[in-house]
mmCIF entry with sequence, helices, sheets and N, C-alpha, C, O atoms, coordinates in Angstrom:
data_MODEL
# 
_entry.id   MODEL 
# 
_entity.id                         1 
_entity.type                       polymer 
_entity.pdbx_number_of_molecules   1 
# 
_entity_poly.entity_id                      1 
_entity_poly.type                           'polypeptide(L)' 
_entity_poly.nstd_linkage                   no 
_entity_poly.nstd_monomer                   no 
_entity_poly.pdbx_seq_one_letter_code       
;(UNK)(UNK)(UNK)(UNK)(UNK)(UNK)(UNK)(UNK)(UNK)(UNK)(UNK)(UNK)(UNK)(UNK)(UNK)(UNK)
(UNK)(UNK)(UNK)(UNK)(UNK)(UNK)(UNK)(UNK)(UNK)(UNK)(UNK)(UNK)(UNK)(UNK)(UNK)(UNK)
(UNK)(UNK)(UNK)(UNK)(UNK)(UNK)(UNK)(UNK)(UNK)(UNK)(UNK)(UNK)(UNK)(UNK)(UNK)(UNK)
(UNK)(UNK)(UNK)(UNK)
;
_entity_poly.pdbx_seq_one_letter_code_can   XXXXXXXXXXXXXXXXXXXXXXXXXXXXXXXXXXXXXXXXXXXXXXXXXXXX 
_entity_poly.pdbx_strand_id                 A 
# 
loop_
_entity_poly_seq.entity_id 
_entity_poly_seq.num 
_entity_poly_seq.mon_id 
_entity_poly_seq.hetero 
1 1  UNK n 
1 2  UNK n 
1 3  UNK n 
1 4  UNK n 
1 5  UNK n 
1 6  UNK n 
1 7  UNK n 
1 8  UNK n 
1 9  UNK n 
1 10 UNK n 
1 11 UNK n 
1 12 UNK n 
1 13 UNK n 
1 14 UNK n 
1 15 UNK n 
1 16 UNK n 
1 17 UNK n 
1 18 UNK n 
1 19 UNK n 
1 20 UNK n 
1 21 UNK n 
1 22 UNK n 
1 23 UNK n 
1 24 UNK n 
1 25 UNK n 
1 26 UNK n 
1 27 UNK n 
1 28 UNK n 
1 29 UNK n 
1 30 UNK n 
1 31 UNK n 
1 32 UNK n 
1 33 UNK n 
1 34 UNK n 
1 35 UNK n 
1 36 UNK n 
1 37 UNK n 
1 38 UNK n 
1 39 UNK n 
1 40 UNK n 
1 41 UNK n 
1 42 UNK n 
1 43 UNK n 
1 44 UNK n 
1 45 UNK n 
1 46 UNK n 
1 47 UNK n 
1 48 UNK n 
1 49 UNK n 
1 50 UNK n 
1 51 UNK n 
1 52 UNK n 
# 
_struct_asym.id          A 
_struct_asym.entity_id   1 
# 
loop_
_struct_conf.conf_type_id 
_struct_conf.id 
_struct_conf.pdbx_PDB_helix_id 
_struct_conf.beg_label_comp_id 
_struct_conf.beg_label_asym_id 
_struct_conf.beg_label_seq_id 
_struct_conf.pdbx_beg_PDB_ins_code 
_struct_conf.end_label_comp_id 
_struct_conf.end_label_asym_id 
_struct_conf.end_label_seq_id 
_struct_conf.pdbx_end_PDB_ins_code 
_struct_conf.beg_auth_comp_id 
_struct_conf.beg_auth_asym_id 
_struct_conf.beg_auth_seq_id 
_struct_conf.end_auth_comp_id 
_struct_conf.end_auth_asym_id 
_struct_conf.end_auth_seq_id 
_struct_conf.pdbx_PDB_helix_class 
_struct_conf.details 
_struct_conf.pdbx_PDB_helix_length 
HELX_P HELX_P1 AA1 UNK A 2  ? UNK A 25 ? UNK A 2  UNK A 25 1 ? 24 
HELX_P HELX_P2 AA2 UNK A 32 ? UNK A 45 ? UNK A 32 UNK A 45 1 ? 14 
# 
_struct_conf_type.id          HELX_P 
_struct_conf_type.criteria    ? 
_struct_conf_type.reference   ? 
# 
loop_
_atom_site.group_PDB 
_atom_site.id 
_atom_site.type_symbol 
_atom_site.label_atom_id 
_atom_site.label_alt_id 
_atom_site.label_comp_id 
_atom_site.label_asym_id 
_atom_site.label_entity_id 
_atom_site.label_seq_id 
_atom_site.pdbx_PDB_ins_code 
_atom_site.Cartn_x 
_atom_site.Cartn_y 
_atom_site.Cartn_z 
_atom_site.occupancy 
_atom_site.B_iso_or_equiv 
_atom_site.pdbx_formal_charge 
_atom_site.auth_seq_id 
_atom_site.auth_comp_id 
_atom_site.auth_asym_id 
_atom_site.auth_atom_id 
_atom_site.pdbx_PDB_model_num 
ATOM 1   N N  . UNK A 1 1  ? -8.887  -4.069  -30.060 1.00 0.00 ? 1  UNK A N  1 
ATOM 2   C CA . UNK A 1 1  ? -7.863  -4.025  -31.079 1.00 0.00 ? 1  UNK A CA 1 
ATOM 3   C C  . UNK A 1 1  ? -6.478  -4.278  -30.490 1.00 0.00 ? 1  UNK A C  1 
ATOM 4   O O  . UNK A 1 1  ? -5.622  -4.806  -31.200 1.00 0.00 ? 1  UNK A O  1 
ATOM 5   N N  . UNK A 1 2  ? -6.224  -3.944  -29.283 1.00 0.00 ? 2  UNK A N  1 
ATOM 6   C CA . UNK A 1 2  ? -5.190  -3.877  -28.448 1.00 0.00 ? 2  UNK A CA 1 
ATOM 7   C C  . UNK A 1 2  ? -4.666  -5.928  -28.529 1.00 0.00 ? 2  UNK A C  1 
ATOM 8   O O  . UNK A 1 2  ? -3.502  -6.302  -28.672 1.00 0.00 ? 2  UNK A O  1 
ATOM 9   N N  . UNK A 1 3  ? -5.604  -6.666  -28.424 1.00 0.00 ? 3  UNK A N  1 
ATOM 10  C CA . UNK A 1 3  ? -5.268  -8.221  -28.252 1.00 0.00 ? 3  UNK A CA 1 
ATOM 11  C C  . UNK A 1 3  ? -4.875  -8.706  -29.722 1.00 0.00 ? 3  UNK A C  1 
ATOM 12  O O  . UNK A 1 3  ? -4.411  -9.840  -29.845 1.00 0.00 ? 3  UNK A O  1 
ATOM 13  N N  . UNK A 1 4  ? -5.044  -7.888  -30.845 1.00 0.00 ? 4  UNK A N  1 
ATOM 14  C CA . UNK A 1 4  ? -4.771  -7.952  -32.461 1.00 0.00 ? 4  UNK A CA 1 
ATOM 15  C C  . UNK A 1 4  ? -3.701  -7.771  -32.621 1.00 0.00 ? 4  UNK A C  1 
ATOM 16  O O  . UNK A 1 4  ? -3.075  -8.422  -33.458 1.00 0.00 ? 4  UNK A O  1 
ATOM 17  N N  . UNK A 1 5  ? -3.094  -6.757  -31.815 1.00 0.00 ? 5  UNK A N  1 
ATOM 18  C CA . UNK A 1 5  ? -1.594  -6.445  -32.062 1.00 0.00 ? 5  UNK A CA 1 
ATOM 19  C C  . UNK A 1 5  ? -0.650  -7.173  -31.322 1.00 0.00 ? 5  UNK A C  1 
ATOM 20  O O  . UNK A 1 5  ? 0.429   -7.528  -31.794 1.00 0.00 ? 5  UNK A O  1 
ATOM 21  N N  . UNK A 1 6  ? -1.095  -7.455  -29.948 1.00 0.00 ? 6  UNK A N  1 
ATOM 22  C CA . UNK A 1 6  ? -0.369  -8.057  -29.265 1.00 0.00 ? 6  UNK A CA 1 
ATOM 23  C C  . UNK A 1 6  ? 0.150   -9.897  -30.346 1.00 0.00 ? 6  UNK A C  1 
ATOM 24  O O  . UNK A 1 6  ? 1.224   -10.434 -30.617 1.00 0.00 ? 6  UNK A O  1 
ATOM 25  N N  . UNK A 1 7  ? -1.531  -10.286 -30.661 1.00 0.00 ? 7  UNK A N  1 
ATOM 26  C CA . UNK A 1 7  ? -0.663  -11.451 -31.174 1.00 0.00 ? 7  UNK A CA 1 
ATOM 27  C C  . UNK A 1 7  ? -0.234  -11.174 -32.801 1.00 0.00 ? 7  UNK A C  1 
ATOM 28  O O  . UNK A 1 7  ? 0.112   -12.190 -33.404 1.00 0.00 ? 7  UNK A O  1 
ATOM 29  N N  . UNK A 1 8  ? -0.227  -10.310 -33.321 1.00 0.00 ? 8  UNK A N  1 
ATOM 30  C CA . UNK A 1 8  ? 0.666   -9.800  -34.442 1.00 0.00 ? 8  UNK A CA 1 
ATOM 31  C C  . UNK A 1 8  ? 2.346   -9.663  -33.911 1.00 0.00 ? 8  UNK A C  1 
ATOM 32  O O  . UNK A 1 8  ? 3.289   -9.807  -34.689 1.00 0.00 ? 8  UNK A O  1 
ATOM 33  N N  . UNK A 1 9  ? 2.476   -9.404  -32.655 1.00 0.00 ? 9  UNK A N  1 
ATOM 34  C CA . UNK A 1 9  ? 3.858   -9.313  -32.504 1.00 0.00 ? 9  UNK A CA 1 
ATOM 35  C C  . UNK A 1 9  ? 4.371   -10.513 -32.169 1.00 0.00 ? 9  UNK A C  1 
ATOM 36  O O  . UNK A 1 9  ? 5.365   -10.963 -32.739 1.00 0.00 ? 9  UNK A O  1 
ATOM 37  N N  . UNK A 1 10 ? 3.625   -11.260 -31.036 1.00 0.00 ? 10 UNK A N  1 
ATOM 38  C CA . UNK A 1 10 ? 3.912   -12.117 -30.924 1.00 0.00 ? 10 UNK A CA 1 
ATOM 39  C C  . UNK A 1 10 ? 4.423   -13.285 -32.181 1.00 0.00 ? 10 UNK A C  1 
ATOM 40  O O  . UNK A 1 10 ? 5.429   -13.989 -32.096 1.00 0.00 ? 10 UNK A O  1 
ATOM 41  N N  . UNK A 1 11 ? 3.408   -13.265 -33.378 1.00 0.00 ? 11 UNK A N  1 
ATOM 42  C CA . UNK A 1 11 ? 3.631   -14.255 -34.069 1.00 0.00 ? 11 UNK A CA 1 
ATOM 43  C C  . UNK A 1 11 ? 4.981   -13.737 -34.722 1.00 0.00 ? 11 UNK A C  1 
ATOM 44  O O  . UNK A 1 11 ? 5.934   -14.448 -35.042 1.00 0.00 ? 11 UNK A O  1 
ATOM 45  N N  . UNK A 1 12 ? 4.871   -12.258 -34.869 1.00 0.00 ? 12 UNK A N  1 
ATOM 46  C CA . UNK A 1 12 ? 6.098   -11.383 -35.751 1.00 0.00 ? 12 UNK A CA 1 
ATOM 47  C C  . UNK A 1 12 ? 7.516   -12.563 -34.554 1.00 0.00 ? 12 UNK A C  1 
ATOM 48  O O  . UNK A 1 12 ? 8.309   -13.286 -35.158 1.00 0.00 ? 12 UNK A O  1 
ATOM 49  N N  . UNK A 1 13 ? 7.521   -12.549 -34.172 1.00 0.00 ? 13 UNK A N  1 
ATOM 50  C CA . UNK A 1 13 ? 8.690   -12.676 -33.314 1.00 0.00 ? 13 UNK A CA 1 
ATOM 51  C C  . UNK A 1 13 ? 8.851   -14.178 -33.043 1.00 0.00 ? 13 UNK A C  1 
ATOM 52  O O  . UNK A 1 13 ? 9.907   -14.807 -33.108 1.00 0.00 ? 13 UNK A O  1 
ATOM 53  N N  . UNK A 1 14 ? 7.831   -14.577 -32.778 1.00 0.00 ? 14 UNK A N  1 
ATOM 54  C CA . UNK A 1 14 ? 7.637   -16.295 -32.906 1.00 0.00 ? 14 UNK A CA 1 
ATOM 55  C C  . UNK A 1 14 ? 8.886   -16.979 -34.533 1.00 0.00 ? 14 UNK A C  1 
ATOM 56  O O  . UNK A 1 14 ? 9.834   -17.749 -34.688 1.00 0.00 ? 14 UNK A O  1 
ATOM 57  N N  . UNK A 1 15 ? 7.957   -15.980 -35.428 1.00 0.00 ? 15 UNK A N  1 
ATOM 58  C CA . UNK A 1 15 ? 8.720   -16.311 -36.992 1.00 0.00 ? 15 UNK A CA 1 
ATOM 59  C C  . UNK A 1 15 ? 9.788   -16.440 -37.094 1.00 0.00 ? 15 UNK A C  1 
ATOM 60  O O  . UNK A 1 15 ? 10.459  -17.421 -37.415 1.00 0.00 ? 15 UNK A O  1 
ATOM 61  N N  . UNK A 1 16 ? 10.177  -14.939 -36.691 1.00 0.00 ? 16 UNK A N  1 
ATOM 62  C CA . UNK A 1 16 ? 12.051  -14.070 -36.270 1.00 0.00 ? 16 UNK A CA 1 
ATOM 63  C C  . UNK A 1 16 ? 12.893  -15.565 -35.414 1.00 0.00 ? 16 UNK A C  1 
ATOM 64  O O  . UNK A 1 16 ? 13.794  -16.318 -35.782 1.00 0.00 ? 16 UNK A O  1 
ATOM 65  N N  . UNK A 1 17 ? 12.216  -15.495 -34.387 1.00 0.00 ? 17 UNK A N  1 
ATOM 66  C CA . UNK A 1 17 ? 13.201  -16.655 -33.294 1.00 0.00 ? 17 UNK A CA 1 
ATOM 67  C C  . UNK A 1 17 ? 13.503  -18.260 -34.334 1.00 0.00 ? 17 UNK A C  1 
ATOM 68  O O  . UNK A 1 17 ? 14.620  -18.730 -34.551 1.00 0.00 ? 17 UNK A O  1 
ATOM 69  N N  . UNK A 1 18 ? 12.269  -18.804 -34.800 1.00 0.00 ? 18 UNK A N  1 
ATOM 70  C CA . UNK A 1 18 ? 12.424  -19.875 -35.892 1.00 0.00 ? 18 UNK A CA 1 
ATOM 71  C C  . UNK A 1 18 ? 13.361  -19.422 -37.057 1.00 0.00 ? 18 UNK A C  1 
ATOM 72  O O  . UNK A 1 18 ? 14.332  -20.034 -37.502 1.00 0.00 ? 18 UNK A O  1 
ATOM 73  N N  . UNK A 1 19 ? 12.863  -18.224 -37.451 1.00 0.00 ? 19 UNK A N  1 
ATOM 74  C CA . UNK A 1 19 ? 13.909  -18.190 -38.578 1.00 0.00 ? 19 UNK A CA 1 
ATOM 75  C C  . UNK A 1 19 ? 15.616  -18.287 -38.537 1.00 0.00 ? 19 UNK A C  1 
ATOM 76  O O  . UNK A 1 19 ? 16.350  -18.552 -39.489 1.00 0.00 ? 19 UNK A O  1 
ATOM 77  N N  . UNK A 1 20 ? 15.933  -18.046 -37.402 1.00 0.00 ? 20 UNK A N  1 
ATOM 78  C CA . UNK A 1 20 ? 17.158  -17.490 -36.893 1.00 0.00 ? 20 UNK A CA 1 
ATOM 79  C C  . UNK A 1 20 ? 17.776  -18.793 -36.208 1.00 0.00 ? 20 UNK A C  1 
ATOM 80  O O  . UNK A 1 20 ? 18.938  -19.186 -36.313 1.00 0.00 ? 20 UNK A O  1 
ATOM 81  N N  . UNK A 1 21 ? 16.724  -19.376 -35.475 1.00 0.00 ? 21 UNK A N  1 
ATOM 82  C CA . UNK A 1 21 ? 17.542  -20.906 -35.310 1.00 0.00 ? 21 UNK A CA 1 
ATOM 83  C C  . UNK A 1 21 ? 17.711  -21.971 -36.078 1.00 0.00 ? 21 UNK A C  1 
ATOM 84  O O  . UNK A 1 21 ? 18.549  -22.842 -35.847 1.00 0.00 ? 21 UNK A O  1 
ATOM 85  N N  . UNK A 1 22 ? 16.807  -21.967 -37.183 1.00 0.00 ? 22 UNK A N  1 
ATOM 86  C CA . UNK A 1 22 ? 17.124  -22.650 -38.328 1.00 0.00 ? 22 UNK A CA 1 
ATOM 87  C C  . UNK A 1 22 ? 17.955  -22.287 -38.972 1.00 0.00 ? 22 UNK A C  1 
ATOM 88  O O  . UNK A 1 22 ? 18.355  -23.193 -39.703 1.00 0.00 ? 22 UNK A O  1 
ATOM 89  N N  . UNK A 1 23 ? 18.644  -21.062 -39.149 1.00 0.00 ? 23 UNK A N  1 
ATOM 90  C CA . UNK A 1 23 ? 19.697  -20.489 -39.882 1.00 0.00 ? 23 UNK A CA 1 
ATOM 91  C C  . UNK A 1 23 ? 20.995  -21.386 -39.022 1.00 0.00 ? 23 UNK A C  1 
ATOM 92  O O  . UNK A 1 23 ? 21.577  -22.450 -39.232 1.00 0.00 ? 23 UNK A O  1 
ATOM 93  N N  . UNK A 1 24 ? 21.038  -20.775 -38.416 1.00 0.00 ? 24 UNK A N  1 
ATOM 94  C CA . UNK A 1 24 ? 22.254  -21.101 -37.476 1.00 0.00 ? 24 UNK A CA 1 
ATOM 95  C C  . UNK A 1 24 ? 22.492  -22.903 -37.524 1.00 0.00 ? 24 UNK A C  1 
ATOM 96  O O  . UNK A 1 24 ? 23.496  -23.438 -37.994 1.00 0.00 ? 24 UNK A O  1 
ATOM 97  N N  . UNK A 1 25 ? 21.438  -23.556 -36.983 1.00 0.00 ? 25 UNK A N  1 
ATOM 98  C CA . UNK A 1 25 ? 21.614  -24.839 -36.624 1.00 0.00 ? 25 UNK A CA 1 
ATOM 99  C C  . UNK A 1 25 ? 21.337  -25.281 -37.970 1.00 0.00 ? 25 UNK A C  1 
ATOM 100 O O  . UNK A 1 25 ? 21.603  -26.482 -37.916 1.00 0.00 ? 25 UNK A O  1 
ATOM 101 N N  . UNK A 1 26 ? 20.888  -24.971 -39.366 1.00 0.00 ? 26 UNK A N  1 
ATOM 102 C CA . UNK A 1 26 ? 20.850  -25.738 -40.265 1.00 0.00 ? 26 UNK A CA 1 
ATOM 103 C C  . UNK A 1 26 ? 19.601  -27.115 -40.569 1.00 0.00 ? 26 UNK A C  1 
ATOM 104 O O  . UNK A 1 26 ? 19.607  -28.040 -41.381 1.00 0.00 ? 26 UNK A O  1 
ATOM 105 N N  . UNK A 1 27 ? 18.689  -26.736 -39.580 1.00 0.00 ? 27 UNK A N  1 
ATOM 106 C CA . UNK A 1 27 ? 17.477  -27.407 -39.429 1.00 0.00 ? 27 UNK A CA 1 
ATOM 107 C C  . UNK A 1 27 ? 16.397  -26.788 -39.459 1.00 0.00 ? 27 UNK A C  1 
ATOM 108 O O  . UNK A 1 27 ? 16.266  -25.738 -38.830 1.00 0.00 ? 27 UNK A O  1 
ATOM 109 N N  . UNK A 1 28 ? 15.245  -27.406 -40.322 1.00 0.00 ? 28 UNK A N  1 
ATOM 110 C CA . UNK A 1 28 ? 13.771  -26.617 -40.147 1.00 0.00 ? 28 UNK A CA 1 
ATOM 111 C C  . UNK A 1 28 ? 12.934  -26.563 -38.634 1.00 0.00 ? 28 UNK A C  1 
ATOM 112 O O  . UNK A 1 28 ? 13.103  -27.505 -37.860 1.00 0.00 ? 28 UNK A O  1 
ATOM 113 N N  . UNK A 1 29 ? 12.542  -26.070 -38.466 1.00 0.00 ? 29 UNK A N  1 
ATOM 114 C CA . UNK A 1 29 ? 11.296  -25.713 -37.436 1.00 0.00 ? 29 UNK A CA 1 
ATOM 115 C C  . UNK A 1 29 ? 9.918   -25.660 -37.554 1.00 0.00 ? 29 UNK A C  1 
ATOM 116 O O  . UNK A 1 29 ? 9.441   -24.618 -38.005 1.00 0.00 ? 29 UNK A O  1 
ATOM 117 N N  . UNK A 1 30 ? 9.129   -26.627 -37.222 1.00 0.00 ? 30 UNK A N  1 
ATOM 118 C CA . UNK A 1 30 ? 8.145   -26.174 -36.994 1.00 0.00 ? 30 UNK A CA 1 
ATOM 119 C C  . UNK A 1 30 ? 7.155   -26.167 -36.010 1.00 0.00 ? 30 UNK A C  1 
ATOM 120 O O  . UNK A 1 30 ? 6.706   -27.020 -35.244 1.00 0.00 ? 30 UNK A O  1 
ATOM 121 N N  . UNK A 1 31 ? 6.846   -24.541 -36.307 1.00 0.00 ? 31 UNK A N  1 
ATOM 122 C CA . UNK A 1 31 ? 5.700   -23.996 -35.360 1.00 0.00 ? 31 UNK A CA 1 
ATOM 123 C C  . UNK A 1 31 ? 4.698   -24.831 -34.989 1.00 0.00 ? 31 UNK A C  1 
ATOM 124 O O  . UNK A 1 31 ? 4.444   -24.725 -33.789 1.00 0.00 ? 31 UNK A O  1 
ATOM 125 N N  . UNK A 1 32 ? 3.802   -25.899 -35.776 1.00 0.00 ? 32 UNK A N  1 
ATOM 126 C CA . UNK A 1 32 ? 2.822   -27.358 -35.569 1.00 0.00 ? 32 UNK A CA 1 
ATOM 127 C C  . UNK A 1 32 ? 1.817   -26.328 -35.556 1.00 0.00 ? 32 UNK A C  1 
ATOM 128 O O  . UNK A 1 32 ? 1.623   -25.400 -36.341 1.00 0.00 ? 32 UNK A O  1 
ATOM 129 N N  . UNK A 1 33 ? 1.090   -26.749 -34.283 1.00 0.00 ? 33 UNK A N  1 
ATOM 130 C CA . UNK A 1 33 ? -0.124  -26.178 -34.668 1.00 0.00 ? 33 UNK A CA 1 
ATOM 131 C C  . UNK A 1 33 ? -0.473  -25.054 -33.946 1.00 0.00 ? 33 UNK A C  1 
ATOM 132 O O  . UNK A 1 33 ? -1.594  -24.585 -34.139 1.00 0.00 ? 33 UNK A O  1 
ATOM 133 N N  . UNK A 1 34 ? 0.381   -24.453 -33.035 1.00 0.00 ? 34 UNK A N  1 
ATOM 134 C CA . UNK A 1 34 ? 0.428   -23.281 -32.467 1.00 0.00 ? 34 UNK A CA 1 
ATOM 135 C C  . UNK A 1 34 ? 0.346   -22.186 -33.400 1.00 0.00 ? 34 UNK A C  1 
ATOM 136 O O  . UNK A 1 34 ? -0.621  -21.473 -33.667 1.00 0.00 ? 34 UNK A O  1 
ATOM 137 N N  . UNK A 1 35 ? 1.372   -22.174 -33.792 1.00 0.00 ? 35 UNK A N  1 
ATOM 138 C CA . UNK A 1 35 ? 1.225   -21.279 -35.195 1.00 0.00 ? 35 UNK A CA 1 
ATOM 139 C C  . UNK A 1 35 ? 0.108   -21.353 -36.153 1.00 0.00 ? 35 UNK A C  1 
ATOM 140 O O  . UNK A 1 35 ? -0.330  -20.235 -36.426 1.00 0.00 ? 35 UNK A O  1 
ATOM 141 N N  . UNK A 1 36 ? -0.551  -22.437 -36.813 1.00 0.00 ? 36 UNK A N  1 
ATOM 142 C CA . UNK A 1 36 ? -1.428  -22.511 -37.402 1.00 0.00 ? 36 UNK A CA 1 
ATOM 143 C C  . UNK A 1 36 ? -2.441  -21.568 -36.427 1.00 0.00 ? 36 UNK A C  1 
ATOM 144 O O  . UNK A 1 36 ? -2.707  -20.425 -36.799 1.00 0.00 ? 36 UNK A O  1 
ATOM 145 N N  . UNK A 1 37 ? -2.956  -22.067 -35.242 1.00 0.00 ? 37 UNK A N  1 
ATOM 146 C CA . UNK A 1 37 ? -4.064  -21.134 -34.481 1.00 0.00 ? 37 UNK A CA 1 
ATOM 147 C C  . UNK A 1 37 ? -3.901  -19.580 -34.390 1.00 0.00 ? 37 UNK A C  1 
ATOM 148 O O  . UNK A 1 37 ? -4.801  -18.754 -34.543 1.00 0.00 ? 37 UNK A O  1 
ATOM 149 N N  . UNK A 1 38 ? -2.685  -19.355 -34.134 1.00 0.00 ? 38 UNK A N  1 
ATOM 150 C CA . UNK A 1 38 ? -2.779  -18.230 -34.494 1.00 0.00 ? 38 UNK A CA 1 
ATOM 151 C C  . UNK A 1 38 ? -2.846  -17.245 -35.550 1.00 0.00 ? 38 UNK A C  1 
ATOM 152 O O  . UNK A 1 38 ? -3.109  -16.044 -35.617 1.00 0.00 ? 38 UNK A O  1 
ATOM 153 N N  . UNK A 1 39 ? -2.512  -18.178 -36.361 1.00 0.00 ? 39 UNK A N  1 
ATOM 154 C CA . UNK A 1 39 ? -2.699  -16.971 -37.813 1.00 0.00 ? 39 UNK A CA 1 
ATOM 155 C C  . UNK A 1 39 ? -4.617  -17.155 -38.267 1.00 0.00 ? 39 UNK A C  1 
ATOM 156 O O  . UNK A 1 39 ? -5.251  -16.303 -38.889 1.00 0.00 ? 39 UNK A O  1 
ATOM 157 N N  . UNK A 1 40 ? -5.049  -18.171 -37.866 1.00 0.00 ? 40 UNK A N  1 
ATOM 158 C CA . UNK A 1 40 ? -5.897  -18.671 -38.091 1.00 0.00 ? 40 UNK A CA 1 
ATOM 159 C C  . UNK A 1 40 ? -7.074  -17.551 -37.485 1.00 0.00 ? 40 UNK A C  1 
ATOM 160 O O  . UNK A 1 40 ? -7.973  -17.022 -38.139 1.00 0.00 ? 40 UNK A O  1 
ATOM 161 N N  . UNK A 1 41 ? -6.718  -17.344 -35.802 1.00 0.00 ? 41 UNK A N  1 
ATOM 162 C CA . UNK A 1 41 ? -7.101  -16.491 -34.828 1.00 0.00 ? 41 UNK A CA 1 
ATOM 163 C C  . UNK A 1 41 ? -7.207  -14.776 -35.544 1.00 0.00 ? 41 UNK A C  1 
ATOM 164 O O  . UNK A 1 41 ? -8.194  -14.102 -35.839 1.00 0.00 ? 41 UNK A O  1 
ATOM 165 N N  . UNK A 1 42 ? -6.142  -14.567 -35.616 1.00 0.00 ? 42 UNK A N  1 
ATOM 166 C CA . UNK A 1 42 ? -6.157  -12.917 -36.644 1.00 0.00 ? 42 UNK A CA 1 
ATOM 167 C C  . UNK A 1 42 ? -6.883  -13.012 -37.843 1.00 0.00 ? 42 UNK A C  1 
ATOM 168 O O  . UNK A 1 42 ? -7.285  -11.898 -38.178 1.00 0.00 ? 42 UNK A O  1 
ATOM 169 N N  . UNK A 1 43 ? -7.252  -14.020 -38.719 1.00 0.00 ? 43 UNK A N  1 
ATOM 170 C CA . UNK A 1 43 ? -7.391  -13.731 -39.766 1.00 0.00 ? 43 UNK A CA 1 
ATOM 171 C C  . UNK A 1 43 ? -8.840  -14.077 -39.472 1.00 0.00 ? 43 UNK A C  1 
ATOM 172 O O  . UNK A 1 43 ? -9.533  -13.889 -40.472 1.00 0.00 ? 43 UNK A O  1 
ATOM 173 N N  . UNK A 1 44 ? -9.570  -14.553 -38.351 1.00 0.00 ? 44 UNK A N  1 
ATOM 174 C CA . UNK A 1 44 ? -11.296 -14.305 -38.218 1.00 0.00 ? 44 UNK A CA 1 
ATOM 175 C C  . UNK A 1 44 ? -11.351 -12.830 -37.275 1.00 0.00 ? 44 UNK A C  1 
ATOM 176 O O  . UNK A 1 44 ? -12.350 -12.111 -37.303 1.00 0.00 ? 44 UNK A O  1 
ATOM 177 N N  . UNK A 1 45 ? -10.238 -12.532 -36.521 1.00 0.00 ? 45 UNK A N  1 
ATOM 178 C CA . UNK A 1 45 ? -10.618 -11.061 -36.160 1.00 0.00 ? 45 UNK A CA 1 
ATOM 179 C C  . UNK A 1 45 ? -10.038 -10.197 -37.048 1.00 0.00 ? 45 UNK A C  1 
ATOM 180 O O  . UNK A 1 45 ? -10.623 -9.122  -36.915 1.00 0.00 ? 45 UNK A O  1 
ATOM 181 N N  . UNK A 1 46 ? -9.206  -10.114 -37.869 1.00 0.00 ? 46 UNK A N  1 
ATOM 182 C CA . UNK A 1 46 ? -9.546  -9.263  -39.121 1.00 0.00 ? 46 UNK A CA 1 
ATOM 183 C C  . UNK A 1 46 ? -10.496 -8.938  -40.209 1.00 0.00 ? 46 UNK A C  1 
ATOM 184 O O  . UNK A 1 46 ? -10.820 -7.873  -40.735 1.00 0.00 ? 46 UNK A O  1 
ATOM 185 N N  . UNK A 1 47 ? -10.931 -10.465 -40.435 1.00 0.00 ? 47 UNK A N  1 
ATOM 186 C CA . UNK A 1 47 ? -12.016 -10.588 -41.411 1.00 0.00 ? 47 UNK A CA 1 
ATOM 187 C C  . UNK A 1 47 ? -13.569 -10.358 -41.033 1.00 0.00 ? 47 UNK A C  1 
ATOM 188 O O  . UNK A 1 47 ? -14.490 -10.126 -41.816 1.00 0.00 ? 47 UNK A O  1 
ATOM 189 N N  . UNK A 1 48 ? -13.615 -10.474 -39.724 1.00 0.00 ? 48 UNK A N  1 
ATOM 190 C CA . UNK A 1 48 ? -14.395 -10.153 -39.136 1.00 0.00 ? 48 UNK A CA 1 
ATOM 191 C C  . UNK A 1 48 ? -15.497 -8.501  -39.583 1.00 0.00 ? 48 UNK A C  1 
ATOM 192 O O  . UNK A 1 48 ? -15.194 -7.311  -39.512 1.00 0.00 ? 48 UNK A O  1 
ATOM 193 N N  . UNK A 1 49 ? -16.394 -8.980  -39.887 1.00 0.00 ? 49 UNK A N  1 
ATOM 194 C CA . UNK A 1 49 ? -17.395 -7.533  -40.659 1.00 0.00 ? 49 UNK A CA 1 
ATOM 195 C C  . UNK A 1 49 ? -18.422 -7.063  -39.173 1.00 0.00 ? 49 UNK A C  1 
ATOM 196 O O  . UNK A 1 49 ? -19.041 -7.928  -38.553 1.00 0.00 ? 49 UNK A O  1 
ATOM 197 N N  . UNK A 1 50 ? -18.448 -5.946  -38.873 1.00 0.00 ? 50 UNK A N  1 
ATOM 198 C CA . UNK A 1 50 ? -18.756 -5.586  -37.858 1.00 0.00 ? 50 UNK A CA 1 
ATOM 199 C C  . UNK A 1 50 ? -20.632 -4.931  -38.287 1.00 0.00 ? 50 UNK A C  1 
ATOM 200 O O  . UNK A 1 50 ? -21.534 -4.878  -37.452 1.00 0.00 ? 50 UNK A O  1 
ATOM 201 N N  . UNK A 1 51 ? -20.765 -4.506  -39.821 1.00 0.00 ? 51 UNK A N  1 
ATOM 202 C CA . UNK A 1 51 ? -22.305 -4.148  -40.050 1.00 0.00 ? 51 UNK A CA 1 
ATOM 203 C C  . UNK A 1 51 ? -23.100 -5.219  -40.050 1.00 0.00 ? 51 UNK A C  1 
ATOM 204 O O  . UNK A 1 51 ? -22.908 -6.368  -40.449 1.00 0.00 ? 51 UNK A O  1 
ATOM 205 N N  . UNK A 1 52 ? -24.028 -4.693  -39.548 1.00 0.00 ? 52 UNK A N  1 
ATOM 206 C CA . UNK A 1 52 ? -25.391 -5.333  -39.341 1.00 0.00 ? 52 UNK A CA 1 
ATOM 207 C C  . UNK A 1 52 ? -26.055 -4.898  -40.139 1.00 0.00 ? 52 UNK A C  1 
ATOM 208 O O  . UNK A 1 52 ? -27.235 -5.240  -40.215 1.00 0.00 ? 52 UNK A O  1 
# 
């Protein structure tokens, strides 16, 4: 569970840093496909059903 949170913050902060330089500089950002993998990544170890 410990590697779940880690990239929950990570992405938390990934977002934060994009959001904040697009503010400033007046240009979009994008994450490509880094970002895609990772949300992608949490959402099969969240969804993830552990009964057998």
């Amino acid at each position: 569970m410990k590697i779940t949170s880690i990239m929950c913050i990570v992405l938390i902060i990934l977002a934060t840093i994009s959001t904040l330089i697009s503010f400033i500089t007046g240009k979009t950002i994008e994450l490509g496909l880094g970002g895609n993998i990772i949300t992608f990544a949490l959402g099969y170890i969240f969804g993830k059903n552990d009964k057998k």
